[in-house]
N, C-alpha and C positions, 0 to 999 in steps of 0.2 A: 612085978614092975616091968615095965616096956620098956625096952632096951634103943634109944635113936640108934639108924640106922642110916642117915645121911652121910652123902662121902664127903671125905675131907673136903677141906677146900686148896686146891692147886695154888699154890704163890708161884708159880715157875712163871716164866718170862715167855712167853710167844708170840706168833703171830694171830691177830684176832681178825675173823673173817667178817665181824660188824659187833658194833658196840654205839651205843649213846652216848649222846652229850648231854646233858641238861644244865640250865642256867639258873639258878637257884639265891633269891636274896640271901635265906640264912641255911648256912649251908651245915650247922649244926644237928638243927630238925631236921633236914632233907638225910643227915646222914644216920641219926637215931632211926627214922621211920624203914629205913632200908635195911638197917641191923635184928627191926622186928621179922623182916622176913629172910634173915639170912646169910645178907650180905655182911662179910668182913671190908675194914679198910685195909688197902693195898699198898696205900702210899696216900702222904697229905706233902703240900707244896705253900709254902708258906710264901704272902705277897710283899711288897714293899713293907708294909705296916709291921710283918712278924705275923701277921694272923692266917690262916688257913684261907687263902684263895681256889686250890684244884684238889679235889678226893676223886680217888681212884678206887671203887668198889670191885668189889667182884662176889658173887654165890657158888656156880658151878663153873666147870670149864667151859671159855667162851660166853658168859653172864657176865659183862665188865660194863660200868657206870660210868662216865666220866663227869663231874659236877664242878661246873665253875660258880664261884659266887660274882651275881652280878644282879640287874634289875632282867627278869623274866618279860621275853614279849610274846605275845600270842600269837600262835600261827597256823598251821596249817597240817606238819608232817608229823607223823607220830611213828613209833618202831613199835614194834613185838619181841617178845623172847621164852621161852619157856621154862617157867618160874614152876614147877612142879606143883604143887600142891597147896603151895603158898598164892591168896589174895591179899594185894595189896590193899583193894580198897576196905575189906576186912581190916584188914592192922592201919590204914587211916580213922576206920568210926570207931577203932580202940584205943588212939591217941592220947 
């Protein structure tokens, strides 16, 4: 048997030298798909309603997500990070 070997994931509190925002209608899927490659929730923030408005991901240190739920508009800027070995769009066409 093959033993994981990924490191923990850091809860600790720091300064983050860039992190994402993403704007995300349901921020449910957005957060299951992020869990396929890794990412734990950090903290969820509940809006007016009681329902989950802001998740805070994170994978390894300094891999932090920020997802608000709202209507997405299309734009222009896009980030990078490095996500080890994990494809995302891989664990999208296994949705």
């Amino acid at each position: 048997m093959t033993k994981k070997t990924t490191p923990a994931i850091d809860r600790s509190i720091y300064p983050m030298p860039m992190f994402i925002n993403l704007v995300v209608n349901d921020l449910a899927a957005a957060e299951a798909l992020y869990a396929k490659a890794g990412f734990v929730t950090l903290a969820t923030i509940p809006g007016p309603d009681g329902l989950p408005s802001l998740v805070h991901l994170r994978r390894e240190k300094y891999q932090d997500i920020l997802m608000m739920k709202g209507t997405p508009e299309r734009g222009t800027a896009s980030a990078s990070f490095a996500a080890g070995d994990v494809d995302l769009v891989v664990c999208l066409a296994n949705k």
